[in-house]
Rosetta silent file (secondary structure, phi, psi, omega in degrees, C-alpha in Angstrom):
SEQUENCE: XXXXXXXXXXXXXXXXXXXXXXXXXXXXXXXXXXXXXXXXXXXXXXXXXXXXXXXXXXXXXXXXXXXXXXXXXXXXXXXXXXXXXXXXXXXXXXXXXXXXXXXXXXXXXXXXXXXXXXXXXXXXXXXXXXXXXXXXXXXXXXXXXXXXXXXXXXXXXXXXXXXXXXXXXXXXXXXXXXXXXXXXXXXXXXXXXX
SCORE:     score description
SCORE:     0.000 S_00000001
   1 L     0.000  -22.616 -162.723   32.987   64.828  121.082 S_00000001
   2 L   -91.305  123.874  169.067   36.491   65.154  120.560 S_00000001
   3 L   -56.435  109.495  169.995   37.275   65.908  116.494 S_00000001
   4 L   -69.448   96.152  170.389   39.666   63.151  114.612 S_00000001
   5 L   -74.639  137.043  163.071   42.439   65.421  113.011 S_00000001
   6 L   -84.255  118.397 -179.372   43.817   63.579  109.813 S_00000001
   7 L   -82.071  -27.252 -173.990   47.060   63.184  111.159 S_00000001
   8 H   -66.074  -40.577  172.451   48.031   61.637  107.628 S_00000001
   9 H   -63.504  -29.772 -170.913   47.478   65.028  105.612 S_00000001
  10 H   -88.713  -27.297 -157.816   49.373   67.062  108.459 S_00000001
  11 H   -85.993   -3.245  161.506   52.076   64.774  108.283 S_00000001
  12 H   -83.498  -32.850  157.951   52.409   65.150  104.938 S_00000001
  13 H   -62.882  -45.695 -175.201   52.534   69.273  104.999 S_00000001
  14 H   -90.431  -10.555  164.533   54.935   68.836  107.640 S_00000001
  15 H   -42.986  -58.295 -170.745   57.313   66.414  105.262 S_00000001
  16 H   -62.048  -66.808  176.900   56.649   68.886  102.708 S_00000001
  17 H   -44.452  -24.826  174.418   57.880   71.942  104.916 S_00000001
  18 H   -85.354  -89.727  171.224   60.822   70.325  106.274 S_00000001
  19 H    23.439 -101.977 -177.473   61.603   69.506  102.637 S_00000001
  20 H   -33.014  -37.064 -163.749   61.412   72.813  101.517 S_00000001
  21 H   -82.108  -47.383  168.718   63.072   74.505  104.279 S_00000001
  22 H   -24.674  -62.711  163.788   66.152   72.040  103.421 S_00000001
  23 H   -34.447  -56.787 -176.578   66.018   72.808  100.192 S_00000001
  24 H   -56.530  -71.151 -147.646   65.731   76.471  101.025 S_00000001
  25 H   -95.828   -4.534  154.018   69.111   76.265  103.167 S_00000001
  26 H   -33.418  -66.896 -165.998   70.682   74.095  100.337 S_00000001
  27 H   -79.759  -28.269  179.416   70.155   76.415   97.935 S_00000001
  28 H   -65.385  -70.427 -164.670   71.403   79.032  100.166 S_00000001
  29 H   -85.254   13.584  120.775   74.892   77.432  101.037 S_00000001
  30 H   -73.416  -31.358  177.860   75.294   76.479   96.754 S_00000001
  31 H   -70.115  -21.880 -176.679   74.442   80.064   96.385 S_00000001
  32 H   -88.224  -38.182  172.045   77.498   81.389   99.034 S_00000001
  33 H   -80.829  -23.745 -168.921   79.787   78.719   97.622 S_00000001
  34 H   -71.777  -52.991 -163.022   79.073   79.590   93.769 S_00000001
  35 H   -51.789  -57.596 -176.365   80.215   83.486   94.891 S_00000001
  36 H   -35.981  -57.721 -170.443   83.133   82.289   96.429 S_00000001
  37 H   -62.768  -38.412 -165.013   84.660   79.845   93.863 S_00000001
  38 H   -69.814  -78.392 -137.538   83.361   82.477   90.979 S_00000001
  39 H   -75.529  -40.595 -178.963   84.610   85.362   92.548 S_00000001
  40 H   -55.202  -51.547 -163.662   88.030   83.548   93.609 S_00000001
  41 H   -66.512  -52.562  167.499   88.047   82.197   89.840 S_00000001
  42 H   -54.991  -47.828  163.534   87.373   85.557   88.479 S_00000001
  43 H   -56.844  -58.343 -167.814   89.931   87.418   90.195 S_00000001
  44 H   -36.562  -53.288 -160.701   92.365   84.686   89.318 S_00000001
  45 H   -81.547  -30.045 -177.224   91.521   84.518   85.457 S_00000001
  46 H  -110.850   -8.360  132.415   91.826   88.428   84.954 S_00000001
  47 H   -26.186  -50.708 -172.138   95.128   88.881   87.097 S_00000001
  48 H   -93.082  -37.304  173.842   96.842   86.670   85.009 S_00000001
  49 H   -90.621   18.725  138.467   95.632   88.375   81.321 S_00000001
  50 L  -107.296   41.920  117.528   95.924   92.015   82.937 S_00000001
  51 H    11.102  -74.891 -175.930   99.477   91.337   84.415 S_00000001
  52 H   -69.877   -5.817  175.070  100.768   93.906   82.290 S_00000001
  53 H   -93.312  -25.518  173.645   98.434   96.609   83.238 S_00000001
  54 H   -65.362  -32.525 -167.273   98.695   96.002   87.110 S_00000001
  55 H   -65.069  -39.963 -166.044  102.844   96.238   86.370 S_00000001
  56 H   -75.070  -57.497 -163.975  102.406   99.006   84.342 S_00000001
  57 H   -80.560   -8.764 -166.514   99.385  101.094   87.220 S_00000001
  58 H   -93.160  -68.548  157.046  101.980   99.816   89.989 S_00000001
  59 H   -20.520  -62.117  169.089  104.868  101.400   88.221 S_00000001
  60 H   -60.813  -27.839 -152.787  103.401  104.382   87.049 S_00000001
  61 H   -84.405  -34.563 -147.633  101.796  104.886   91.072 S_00000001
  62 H   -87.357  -42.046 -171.778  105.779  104.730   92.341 S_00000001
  63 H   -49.472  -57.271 -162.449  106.937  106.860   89.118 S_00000001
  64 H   -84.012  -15.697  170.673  104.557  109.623   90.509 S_00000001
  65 H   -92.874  -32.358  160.482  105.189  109.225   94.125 S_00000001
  66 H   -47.693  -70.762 -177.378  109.162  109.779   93.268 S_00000001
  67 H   -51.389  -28.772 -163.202  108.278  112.830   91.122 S_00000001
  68 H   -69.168  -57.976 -158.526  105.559  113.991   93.977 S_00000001
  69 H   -61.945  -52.741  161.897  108.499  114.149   96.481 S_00000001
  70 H   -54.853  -11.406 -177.752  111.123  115.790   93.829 S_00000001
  71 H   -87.965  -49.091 -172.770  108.670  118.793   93.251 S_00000001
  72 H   -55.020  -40.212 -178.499  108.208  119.017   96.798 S_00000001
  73 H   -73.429  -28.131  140.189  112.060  119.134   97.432 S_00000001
  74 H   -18.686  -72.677 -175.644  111.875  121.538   94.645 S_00000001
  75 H   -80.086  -17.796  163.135  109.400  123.994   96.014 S_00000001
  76 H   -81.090  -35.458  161.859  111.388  124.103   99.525 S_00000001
  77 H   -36.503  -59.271 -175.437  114.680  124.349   97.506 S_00000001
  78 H   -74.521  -47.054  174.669  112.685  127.705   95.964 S_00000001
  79 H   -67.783  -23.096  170.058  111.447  129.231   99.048 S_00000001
  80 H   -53.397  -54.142 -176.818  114.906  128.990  100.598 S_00000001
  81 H   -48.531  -51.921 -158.669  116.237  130.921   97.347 S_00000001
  82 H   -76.280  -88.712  177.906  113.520  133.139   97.432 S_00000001
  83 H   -19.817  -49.395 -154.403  114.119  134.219  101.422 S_00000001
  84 H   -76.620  -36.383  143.514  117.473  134.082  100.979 S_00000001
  85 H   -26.012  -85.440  178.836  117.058  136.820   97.765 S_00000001
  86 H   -24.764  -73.460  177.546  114.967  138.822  100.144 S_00000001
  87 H   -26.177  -60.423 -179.865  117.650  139.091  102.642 S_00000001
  88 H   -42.442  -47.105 -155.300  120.305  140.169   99.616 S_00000001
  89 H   -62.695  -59.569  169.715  117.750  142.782   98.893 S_00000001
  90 H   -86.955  -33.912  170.021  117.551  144.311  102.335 S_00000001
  91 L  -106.232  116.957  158.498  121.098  143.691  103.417 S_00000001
  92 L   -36.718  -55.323  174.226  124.337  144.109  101.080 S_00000001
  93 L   -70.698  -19.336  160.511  126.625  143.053  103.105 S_00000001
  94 H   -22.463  -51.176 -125.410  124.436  139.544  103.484 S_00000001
  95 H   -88.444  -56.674 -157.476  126.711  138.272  100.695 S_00000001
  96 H   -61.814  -27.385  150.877  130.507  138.647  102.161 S_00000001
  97 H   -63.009  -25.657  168.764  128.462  136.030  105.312 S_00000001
  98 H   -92.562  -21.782  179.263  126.959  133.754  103.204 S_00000001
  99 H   -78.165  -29.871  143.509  130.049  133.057  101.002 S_00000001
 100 H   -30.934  -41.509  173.981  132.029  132.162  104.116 S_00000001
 101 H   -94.082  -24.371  175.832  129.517  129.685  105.111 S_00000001
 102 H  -111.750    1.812  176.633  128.806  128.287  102.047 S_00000001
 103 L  -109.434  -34.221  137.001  131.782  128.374   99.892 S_00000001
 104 L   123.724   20.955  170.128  133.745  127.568  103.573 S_00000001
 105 L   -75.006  166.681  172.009  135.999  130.742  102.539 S_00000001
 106 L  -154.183  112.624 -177.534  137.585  133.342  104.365 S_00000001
 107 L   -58.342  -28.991 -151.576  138.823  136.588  102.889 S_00000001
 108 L   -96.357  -20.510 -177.724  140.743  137.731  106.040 S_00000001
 109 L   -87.198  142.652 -164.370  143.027  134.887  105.895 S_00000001
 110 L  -118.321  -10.162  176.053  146.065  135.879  103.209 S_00000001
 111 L  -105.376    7.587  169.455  147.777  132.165  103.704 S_00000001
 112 L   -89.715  135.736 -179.819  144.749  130.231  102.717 S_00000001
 113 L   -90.197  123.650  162.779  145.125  128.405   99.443 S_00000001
 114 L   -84.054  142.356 -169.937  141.766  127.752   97.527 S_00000001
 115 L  -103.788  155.319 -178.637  141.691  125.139   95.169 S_00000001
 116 L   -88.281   86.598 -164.640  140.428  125.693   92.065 S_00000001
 117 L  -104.286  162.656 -165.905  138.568  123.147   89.834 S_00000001
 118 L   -82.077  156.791  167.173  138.448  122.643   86.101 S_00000001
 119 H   -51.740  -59.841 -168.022  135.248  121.812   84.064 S_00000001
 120 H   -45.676  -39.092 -169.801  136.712  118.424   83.302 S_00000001
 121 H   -83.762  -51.657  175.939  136.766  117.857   87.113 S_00000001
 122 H   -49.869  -43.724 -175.326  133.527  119.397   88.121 S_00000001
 123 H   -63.413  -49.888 -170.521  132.072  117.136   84.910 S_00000001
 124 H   -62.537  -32.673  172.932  133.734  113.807   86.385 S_00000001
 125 H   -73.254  -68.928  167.201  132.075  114.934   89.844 S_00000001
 126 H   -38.181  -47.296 -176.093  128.785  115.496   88.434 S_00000001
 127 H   -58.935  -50.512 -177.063  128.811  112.170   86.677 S_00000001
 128 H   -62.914  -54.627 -173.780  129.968  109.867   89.728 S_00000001
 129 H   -36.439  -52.375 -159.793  126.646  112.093   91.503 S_00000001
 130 H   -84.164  -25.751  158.507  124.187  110.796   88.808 S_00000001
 131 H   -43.851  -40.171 -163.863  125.886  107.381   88.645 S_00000001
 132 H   -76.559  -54.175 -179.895  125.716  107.067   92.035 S_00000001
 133 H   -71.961  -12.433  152.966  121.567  108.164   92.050 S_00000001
 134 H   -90.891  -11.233  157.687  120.459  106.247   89.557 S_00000001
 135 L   -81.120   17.956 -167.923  122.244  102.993   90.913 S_00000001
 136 L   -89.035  118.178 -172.396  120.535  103.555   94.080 S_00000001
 137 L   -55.117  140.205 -175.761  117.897  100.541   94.343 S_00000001
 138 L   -86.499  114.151 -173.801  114.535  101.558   93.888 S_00000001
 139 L   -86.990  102.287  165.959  112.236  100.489   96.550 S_00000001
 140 L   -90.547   90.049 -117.096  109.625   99.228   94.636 S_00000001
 141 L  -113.568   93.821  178.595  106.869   98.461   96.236 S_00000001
 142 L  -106.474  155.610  176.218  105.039   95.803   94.209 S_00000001
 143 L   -88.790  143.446 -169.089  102.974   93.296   95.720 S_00000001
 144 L   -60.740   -9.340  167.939  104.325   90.202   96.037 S_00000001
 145 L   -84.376  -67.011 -132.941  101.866   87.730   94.377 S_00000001
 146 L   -56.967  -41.584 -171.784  102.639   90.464   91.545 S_00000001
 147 L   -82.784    4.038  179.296  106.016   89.928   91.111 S_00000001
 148 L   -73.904  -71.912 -178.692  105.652   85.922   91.773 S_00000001
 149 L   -32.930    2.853  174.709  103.252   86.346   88.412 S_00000001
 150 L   -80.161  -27.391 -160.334  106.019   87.612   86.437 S_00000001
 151 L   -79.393  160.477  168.011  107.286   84.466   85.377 S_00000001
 152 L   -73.581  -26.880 -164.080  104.850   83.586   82.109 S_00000001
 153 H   -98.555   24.623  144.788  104.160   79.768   83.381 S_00000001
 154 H   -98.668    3.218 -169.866  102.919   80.970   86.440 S_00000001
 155 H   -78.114  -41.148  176.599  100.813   83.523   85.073 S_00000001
 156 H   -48.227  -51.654 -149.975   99.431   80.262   82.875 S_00000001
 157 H   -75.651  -43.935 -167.045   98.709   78.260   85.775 S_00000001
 158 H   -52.745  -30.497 -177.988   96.471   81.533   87.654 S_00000001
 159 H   -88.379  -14.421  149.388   94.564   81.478   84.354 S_00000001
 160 H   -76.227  -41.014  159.418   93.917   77.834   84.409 S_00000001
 161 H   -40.645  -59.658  176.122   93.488   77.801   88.071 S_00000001
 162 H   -78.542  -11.829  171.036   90.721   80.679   87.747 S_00000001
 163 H   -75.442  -57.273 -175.588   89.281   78.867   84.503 S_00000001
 164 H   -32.190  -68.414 -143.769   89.188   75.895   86.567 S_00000001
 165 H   -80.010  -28.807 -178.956   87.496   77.365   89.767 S_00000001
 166 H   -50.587  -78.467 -170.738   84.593   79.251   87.075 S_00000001
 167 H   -44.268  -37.495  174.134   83.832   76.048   85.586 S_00000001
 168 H   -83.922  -65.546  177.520   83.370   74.146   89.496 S_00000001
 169 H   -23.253  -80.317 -175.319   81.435   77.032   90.341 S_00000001
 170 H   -65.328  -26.053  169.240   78.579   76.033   87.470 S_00000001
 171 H   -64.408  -34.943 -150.662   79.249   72.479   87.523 S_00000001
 172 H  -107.525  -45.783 -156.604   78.949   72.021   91.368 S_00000001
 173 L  -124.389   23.113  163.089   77.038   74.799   92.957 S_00000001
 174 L   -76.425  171.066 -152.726   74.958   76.125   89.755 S_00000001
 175 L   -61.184  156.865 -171.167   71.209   76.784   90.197 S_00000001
 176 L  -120.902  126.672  179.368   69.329   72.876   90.353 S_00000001
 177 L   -85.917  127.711 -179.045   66.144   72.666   88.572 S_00000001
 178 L  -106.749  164.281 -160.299   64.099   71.017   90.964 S_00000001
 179 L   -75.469  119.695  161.053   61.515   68.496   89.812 S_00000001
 180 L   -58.675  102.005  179.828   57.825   69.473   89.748 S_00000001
 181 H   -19.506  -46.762  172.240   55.508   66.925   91.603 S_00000001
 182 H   -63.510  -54.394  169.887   53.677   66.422   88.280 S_00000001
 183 H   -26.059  -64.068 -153.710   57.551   65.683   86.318 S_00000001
 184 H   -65.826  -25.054  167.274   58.459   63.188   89.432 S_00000001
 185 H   -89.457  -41.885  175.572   55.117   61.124   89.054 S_00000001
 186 H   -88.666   -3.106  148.317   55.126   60.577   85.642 S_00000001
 187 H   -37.615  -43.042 -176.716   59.210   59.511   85.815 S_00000001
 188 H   -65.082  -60.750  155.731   57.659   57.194   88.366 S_00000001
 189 H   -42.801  -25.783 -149.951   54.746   55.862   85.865 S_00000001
 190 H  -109.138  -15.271 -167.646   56.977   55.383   82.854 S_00000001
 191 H   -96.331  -23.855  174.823   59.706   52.962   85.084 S_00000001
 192 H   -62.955  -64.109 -177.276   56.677   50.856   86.642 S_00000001
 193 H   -40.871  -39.381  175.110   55.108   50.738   83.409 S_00000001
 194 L   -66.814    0.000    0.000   58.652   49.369   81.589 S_00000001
């Protein structure tokens, strides 16, 4: 009464399915390693031949954050002027209080000497100012593999390095043709027959 399952036929389905699902997670973990090396490889190889445009987009980002900041000191620089206008406007007498405080005079004193400076001196003053603001180190904020890539031979090696890892990418974890069951039997036929 009891039915004789051919155990040889399931155990051949279940060969085949563990097969496949190997395959299956195979194919998975070559597909997660090709993005890695490729994408690692990729970055690598166009880092080192755009160099000069990241130096250049880094540069220009600091150039504009510098300028951002002078407009800004700029437009508080103008609203002071401009209040400070107002004030002239409504009071006259503003002016004999602000030249005390900002010129550090005082009219009422008759024994103070003021000193007086010459264009030549005022130029020589001005100069040491802009000397002084343009030697002031720029805090540049570059990223630090970028400026290691400034030298040219290491900028060689990232683009052989990322040629490199492209090329292991398709050699090692490119797509695998796998063998059709008809292919793999007659491979099998042609080395018995020889």
């Amino acid at each position: 009464m009891h039915k004789r399952v051919n155990t040889t036929s399931f155990t051949h389905k279940h060969i085949r399915n563990l097969r496949d699902t190997k395959l299956r997670r195979q194919n998975i973990i070559r597909a997660f390693l090709f993005v890695v090396f490729f994408s690692i490889g990729a970055a690598a190889l166009s880092g080192s031949i755009l160099f000069a445009d990241l130096l250049q987009y880094y540069n220009n980002r600091e150039l504009l954050k510098a300028e951002k900041e002078l407009s800004n000191r700029l437009k508080s620089l103008n609203a002071d002027y401009d209040a400070l206008l107002q004030q002239l406007k409504n009071d006259p007498n503003i002016i004999k209080r602000v030249a005390i405080v900002t010129l550090g005079k005082d009219d009422n004193d008759a024994n103070t000497i003021y000193p007086e400076a010459t264009a030549e001196q005022l130029a020589a003053a001005r100069e040491a100012l802009t000397e002084e603001t343009s030697t002031k180190p720029a805090d540049s904020k570059l990223p630090q593999w970028l400026t290691r890539c400034q030298e040219p031979r290491r900028r060689m090696i990232l683009f052989f390095a990322g040629a490199g890892l492209i090329l292991i990418s398709f050699i090692c974890f490119g797509p695998v043709k796998e063998k059709t069951e008809e292919k793999a039997k007659s491979q099998r036929v042609s080395k018995n027959v020889k």
